[in-house]
N, C-alpha and C positions, 0 to 999 in steps of 0.2 A: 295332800290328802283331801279328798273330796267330801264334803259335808253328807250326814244321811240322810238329809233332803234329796239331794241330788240321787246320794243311791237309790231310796225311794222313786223318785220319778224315772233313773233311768232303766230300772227294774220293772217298773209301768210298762213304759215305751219300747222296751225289749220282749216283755210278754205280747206284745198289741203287733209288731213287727216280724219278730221272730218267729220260723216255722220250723220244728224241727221234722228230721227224716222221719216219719211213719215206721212204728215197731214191731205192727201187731200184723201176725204174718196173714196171706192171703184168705189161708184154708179156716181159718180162724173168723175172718169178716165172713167170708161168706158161709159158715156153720151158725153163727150166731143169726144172722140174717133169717136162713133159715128158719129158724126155733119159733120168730117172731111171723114172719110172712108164710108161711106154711101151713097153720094152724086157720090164720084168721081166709083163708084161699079155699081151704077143707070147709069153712064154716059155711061161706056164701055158694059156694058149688053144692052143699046140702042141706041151704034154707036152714042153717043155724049158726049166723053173725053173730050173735052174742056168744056164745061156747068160743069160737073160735078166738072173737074180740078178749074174752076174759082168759084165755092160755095165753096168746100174745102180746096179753099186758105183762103177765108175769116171766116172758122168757122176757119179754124187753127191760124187766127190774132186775133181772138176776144177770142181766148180759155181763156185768163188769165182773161180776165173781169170778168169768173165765179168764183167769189168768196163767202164766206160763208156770212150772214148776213140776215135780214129781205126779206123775195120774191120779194115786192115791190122795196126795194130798188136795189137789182141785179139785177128786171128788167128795171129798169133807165138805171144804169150802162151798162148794156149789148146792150142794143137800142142808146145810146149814143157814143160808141165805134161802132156799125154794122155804124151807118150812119157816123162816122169819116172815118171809113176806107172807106167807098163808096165814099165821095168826095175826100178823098186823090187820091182813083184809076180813080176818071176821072180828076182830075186836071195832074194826071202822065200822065196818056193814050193821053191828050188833047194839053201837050207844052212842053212833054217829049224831043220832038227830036228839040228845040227852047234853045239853050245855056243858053243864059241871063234871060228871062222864068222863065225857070224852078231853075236857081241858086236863082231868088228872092223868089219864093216858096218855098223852101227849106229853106228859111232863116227866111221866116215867120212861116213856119209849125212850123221849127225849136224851134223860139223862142216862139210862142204861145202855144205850147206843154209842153215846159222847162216852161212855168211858172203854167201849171198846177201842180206843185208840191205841192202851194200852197192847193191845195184841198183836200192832201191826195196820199196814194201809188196807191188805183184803179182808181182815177181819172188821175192820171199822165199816166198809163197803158194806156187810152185813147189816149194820146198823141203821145206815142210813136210806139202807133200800127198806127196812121196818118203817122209820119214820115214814118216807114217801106214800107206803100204800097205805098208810093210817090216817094218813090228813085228807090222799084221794078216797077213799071208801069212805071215809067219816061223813063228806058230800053229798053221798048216795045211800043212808039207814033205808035197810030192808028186813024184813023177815027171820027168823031163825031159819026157817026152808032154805029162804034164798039163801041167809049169809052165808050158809055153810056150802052151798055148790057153788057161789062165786067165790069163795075162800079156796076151795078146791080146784077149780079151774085156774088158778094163781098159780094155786101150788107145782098142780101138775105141768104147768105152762113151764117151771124154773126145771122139774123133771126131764121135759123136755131137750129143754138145754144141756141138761146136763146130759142127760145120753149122748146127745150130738155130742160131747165135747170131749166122753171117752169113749166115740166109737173105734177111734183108731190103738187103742188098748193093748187089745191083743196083737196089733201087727208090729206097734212100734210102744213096748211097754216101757222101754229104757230110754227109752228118746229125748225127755228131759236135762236125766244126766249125762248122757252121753254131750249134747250140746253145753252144758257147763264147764264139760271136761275139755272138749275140744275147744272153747275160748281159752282154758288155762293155760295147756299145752299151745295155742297160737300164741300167746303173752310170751311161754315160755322161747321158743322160737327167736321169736322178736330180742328178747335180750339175748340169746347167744348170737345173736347177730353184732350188738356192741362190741367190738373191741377193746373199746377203753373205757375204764372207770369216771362216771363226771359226775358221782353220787346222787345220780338222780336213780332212779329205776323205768320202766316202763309203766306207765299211767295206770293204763288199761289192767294191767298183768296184775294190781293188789285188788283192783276191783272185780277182776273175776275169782280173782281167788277166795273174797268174802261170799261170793257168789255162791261157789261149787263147794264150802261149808255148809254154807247154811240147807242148800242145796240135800249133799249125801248126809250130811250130819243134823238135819234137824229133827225136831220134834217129830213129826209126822214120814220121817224116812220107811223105804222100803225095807224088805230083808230080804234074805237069799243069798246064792251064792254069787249072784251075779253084781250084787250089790256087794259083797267082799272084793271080786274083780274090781270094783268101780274106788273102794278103800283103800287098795292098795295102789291102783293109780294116782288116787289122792297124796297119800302118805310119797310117793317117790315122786311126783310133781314138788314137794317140798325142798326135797331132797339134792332135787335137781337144780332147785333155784338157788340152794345155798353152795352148792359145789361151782354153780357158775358164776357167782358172786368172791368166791375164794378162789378160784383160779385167776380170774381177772386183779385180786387185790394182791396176788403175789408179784405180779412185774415181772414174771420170769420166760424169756425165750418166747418173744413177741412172736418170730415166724414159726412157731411149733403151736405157739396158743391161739394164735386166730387160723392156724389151718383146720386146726382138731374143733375149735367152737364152730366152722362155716359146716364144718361132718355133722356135727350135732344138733345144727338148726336145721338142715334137711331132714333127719331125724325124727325132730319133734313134730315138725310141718306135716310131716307124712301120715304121722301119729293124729295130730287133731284130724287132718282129713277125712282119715280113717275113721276115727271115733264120729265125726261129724254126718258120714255117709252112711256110717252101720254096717261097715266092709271089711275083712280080714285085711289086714297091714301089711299087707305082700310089699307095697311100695317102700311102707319105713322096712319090713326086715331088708329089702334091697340096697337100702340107705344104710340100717346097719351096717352089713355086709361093707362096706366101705370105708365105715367109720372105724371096722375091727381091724381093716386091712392097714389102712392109716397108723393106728393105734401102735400097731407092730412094727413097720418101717419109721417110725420114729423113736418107739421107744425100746427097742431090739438092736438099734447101732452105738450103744452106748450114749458115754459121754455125762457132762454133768447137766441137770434139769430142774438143779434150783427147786425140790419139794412138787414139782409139778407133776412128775410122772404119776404120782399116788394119785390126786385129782383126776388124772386121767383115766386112771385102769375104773377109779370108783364110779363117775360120768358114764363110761363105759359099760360097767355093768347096770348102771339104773336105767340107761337106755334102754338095752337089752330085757330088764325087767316089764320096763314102760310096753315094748314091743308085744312081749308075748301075754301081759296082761292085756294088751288091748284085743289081741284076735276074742279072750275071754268076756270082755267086757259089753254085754248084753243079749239078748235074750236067743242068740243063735249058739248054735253047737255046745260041746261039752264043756262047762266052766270048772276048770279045776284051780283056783285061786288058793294060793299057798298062805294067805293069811287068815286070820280068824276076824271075825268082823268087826267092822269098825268101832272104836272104842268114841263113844260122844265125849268130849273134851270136856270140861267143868263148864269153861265158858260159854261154850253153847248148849248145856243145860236149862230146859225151862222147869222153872219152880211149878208147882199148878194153879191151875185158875183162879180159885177160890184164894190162893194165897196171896197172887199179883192184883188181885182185884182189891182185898183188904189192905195192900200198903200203898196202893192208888187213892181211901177213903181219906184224904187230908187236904188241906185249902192249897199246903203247899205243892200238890201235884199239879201237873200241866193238864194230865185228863182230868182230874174231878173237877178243876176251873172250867175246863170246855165242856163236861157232862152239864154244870151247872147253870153257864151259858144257854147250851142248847137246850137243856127242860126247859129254861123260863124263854127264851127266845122264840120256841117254836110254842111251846102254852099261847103266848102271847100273837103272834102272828097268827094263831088259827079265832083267838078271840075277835080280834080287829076286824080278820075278813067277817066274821058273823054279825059282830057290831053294824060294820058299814056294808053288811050283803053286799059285798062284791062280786059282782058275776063271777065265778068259772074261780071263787075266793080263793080253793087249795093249794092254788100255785101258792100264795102267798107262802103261807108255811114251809111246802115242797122246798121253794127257793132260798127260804131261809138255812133248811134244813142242808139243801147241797152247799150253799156258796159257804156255812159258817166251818171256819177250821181252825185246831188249836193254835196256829200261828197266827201275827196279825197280817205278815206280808201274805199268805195265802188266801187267804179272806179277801184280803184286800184286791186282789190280782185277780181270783176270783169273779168277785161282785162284778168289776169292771168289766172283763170277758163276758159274764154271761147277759149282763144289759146289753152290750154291743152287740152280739150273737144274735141275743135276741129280736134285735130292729131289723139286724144286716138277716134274721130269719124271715120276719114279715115280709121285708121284701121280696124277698127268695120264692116263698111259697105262694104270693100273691100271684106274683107272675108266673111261676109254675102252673099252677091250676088254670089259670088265663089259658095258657097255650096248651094245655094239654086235654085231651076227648072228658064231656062230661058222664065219662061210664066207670062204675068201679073196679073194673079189673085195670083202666086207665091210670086210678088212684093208688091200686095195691100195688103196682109196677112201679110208680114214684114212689111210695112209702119203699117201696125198697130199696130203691137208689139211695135216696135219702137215708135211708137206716143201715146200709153199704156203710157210705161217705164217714156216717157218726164214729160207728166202731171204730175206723179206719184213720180218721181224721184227730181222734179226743187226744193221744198223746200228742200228739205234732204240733195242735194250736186250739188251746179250748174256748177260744172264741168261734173258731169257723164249723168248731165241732156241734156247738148250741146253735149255731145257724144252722145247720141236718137235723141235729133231734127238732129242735123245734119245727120244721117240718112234718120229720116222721111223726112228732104228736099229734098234730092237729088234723094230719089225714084221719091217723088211728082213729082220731076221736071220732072225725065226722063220719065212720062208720057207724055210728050211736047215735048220729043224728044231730051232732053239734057244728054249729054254722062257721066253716072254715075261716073267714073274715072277721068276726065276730071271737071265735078262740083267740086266734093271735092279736088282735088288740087287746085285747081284755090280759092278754101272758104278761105282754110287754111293760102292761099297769103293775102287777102284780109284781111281778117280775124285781122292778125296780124298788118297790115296796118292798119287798124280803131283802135285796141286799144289802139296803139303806139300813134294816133292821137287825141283819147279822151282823155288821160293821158297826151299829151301836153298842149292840151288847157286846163286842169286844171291846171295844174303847170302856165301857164302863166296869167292867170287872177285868183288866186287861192280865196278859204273863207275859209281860215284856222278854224276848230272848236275852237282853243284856243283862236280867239278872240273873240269868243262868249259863251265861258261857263261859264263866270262868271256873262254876264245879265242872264243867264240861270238861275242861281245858287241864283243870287240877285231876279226872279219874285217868284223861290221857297218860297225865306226866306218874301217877299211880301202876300206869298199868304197864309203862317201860320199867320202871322200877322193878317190877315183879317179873319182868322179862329178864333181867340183870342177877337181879337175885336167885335165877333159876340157872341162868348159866353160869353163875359164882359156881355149882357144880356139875362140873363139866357130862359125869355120868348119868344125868338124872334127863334122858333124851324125851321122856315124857313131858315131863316138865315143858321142858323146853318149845315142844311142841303146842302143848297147850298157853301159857302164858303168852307166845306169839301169836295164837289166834286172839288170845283178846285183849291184846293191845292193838291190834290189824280193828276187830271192831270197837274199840272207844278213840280212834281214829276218826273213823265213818264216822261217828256220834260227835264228835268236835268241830269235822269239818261240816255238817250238816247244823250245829248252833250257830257258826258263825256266818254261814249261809244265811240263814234265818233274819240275826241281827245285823247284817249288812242292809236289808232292805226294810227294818221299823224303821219310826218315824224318831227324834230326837237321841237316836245312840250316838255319845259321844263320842269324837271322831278319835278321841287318843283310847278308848278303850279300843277299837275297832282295833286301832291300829298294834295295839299289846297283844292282841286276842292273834292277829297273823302275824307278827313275829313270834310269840309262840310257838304256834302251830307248825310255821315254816322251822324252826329250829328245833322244835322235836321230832320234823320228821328229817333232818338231819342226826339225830341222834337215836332215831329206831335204825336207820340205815346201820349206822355204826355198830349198833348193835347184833342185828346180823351178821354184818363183816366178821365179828369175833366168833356167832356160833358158826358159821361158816367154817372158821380157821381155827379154831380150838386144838383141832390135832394136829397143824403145824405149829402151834407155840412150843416154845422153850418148856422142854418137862424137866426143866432143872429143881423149878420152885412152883410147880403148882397152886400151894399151897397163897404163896404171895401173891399169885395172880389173881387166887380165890378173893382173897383179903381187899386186895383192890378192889375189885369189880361188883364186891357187896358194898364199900365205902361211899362205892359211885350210886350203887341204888339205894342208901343210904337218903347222900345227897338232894338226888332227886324227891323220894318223898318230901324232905323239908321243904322244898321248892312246891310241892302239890301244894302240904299246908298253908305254907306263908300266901300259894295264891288265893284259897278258900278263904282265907281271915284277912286279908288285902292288907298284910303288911309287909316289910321289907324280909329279904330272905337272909339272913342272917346267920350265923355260926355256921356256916358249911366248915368241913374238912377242908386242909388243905390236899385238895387232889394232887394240886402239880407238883409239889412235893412228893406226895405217895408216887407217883407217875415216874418221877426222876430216878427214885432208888429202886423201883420196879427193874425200869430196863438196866440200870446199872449193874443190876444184880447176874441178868445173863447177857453183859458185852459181852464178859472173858470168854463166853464158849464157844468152842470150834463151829456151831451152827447158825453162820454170821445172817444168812437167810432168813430165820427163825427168828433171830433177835431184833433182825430190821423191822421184821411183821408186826411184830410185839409193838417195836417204838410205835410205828405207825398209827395203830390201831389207840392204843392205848393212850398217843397224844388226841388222837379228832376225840377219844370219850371225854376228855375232860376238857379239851376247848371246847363241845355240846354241851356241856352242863355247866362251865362256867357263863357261857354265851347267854344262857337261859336265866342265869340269875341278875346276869348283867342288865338284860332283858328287863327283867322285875324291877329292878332296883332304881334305874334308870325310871320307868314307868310311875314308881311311888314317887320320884323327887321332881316329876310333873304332875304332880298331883292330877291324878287321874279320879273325875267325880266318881262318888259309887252307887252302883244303881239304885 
């Protein structure tokens, strides 16, 4: 087990090496692009630089708000960020050059921005593109006249963007969903390609499916009928995955099962295409048409099929569903979608704002520590630069304000990137300007490249990505008159100064992950529980539905803590090590879970009733195991499962549906070596005394 030292630096060294693929699609870089370079093009071709310069500041603050998702919802997010940054820039422009002023703004921006973490990474974006133009404009106190048309010019510049970003609206209004569906439906593909069960699943396949939730089911969803089409593809992507998950755990007539699953992965394929391209599904019905034909020469000659042919006809028809919901699914021709609209699941319920914001108001929260953080951190970063009048001082702050995040390893990873960026930028830009004509439309044509590269480059490697902005900024600037040489030294001072100072203020009021991966880890083992508990009855398909999504997402939220505390500083190596055995064994034990609502209707309906009894026992179980891991003591008094387990199946050997009862054994032996595994896990971890955080 390698010390977290080591994972700390080799998480360094991987951020600093590593480049990942580029995510952000073309039409995308170069829309944004435009927002910024177009405005400031328009300015100088009619003898009004400044107008121009002040909209392409503001498309260039609001760039990141454009993110992928529903149109409606990016256009929230994008009108919500243009009007942040327009009152950041006239609260700067307004009591910028007022000490005391502007240090409490900042302290509020500060912290009301840090606690937008709570809503998410694009809403925090919002945040901290407020902070940014309040520490820049605070630089520049002018006028009420002025503040308000440079406040304006901001505004309208984020406006901007945003048109650009839903002009394709009307053409492609479904577009969003339609590509969440069609990753679903490839995942799904992908596993009917498996032949045999090795309890793993497809990677890919539960991450788009958190995806195409949040996606048609979130807060900010569309309505319509087309959006019912997109539900009901939802609802039978479910469907599909648990039918091919139950045919597979049957074992029954290998050459009948992987002919009929290779029918039904052309199927799906044809299906995501489809959906992906925006194109009637002529191919998958053709695919159908093959699969039906299949369907009947195999299961039209008799003989015995071991519970499988039911799987079959039902695969069958969801296909079939999947097919003709997709010709429906977006904004072409007549949508006649036979379901009623999609029901938002409990778990993906948002409480409202005002309420999530009041139970985020406590020391124990992760955002009110980094709201708290970032008031005093950026208060203080903008005092210092004024103290020591530091040329070009606002970076100061700006940079505090981008590098500080509520994690330590992102902060930390952060800071490092954007120092390095920043040098590997000087360089960049020095000799750029060097070799290139000293005329400005010379400069707006690199400022573009450059601000190309950024968009393009920031997910991939946010070092090389601060080496482009930082670029693109110093041109921008030196449209204003600031001495291109002169900016980027002065950034790089600065620069290093804000990250040295966000890295402080985390270390000194720190949220270490490690004392939170374990309620992580305990709502996980909560929320299989409540998976269990729902399918104790079999008929309650609601249920079922819903407690599977949110245990799918306190999943995401477990592996994402231990992510985290993989890469602080001093986490001890046996907690680490408790924290993925865990994790790894409950999701052996969501697995199993499935297996069961999967195969529910092949069980033994001899004793229902006992199967009930079991399988609450087990989610029983599991809570005291959440417990015991919250209160970090040994897990104790469980039931005896394997007992209850033994006269389970004992119950239906004697019946003639030997098939049925094997399933049972099966299933019902991995639920309780998962949950015995897990406390063994515990148990095991307490009599090494594992320190507590």
């Amino acid at each position: 087990m390698p010390s977290s030292g080591y994972s700390l630096r080799a998480h360094a060294i991987e951020s600093l090496t590593v480049i990942k693929r580029p995510d952000v699609p073309w039409r995308v870089v170069v829309r944004n692009t435009a927002a910024v370079v177009l405005p400031l093009a328009v300015g100088m071709a009619t003898g009004y630089p400044q107008i121009g310069l002040g909209v392409a500041a503001g498309a260039l603050d609001t760039m990141f708000s454009d993110q992928p998702g529903p149109y409606r919802q990016r256009m929230r997010q994008l009108l919500l960020a243009s009007l942040a940054a327009g009152l950041a820039a006239l609260v700067g422009f307004l009591i910028g050059g007022q000490l005391l002023p502007i240090l409490i703004a900042t302290a509020a921006c500060g912290f009301f921005g840090g606690l937008l973490v709570v809503f998410g990474t694009d809403t925090a974006r919002v945040g901290m593109t407020s902070m940014i133009l309040l520490v820049i404009t605070a630089s520049t106190p002018t006028s009420l006249e002025h503040a308000f048309g440079g406040a304006a010019l901001i505004f309208a510049g984020g406006l901007l963007l945003t048109s650009f970003s839903l002009a394709a609206w009307p053409l492609q209004r479904y577009w969003p969903e339609r590509l969440a569906l069609a990753n679903v439906y490839s995942g799904l593909a992908a596993l009917a390609r498996q032949q045999n069960h090795d309890d793993a699943e497809v990677p890919a396949l539960t991450e788009a499916m958190t995806t195409l939730q949040q996606t048609l089911l979130g807060r900010h969803r569309a309505h319509g009928r087309a959006m019912e089409a997109f539900g009901v593809l939802l609802e039978l992507a479910e469907r599909i995955r648990l039918e091919l998950t139950a045919m597979i755990e049957l074992h029954a007539n290998p050459a009948i099962h992987g002919l009929f699953r290779d029918d039904a992965a052309r199927v799906l394929a044809a299906i995501a295409s489809a959906l992906e391209q925006g194109e009637s599904p002529e191919q998958a019905a053709r695919a159908l048409q093959t699969l039906r034909a299949s369907e009947h020469a195999l299961l039209d000659g008799g003989g015995t099929l071991d519970g499988l042919a039911a799987h079959i006809h039902a695969l069958a028809g969801q296909l079939a569903a999947a097919v003709r919901n997709a010709d429906w699914a977006g904004s072409r021709g007549e949508l006649r979608a036979s379901a009623a609209e999609t029901r938002l699941p409990k778990a993906l319920r948002s409480s409202s704002a005002l309420a999530t914001l009041r139970a985020s108001l406590t020391p124990r929260s992760v955002a009110f520590r980094h709201a708290v953080r970032m008031a005093v951190c950026l208060s203080v970063a903008l005092w210092v630069s004024r103290l020591l009048q530091l040329p070009h001082g606002y970076w100061l702050p700006m940079t505090a304000a981008i590098v500080l995040r509520p994690d330590f390893a992102a902060t930390f990873n952060f800071g490092l990137l954007r120092v390095l960026g920043t040098v590997l930028g000087l360089v960049l830009t020095t000799v750029l300007l060097h070799i290139t004509p000293d005329e400005p439309w010379a400069h707006l044509a690199l400022m573009a490249v450059l601000c190309m590269a950024f968009r393009y480059l920031a997910g991939a490697h946010y070092g090389i990505a601060v080496a482009t902005l930082t670029g693109t900024v110093v041109i921008l600037l030196s449209f204003e008159g600031v001495n291109p040489g002169l900016a980027v030294s002065d950034r790089v001072i600065n620069t290093a100064l804000g990250c040295g100072m966000a890295l402080l203020a985390y270390v000194a009021w720190p949220t270490w992950e490690r004392g939170r991966a374990r309620a992580a880890l305990a709502v996980m083992l909560d929320a299989y529980a409540s998976y269990l508990h729902a399918l104790a009855q079999p008929a309650q398909t609601a249920a079922h539905r819903d407690t599977r999504t949110a245990a799918r997402t306190a999943r995401t939220n477990a592996q994402a803590s231990i992510d985290r505390m993989r890469t602080e500083p001093a986490t001890p190596p046996e907690l680490l090590a408790l924290a993925r055995a865990l994790f790894a064994n409950g999701n052996r034990l969501a697995r199993t879970a499935m297996t069961l609502e999967a195969t529910l209707d092949d069980l033994p309906p001899l004793d229902q009733a006992a199967l009930g009894r079991f399988v609450e026992q087990a989610a029983g179980s599991l809570q005291i195991l959440a417990s015991a891991l919250r209160e970090q003591r040994a897990a104790d008094a469980l039931p005896d499962l394997r007992a209850m387990q033994r006269a389970l199946v004992g119950s239906v050997r004697e019946s003639d549906d030997r098939v049925a009862a094997d399933l049972l054994a099966r299933i019902s032996d991995r639920l309780v070596d998962n949950i015995n595994t897990l406390a063994h896990v515990m148990n095991r971890s307490r009599s090494d005394s594992v320190p507590a955080p």
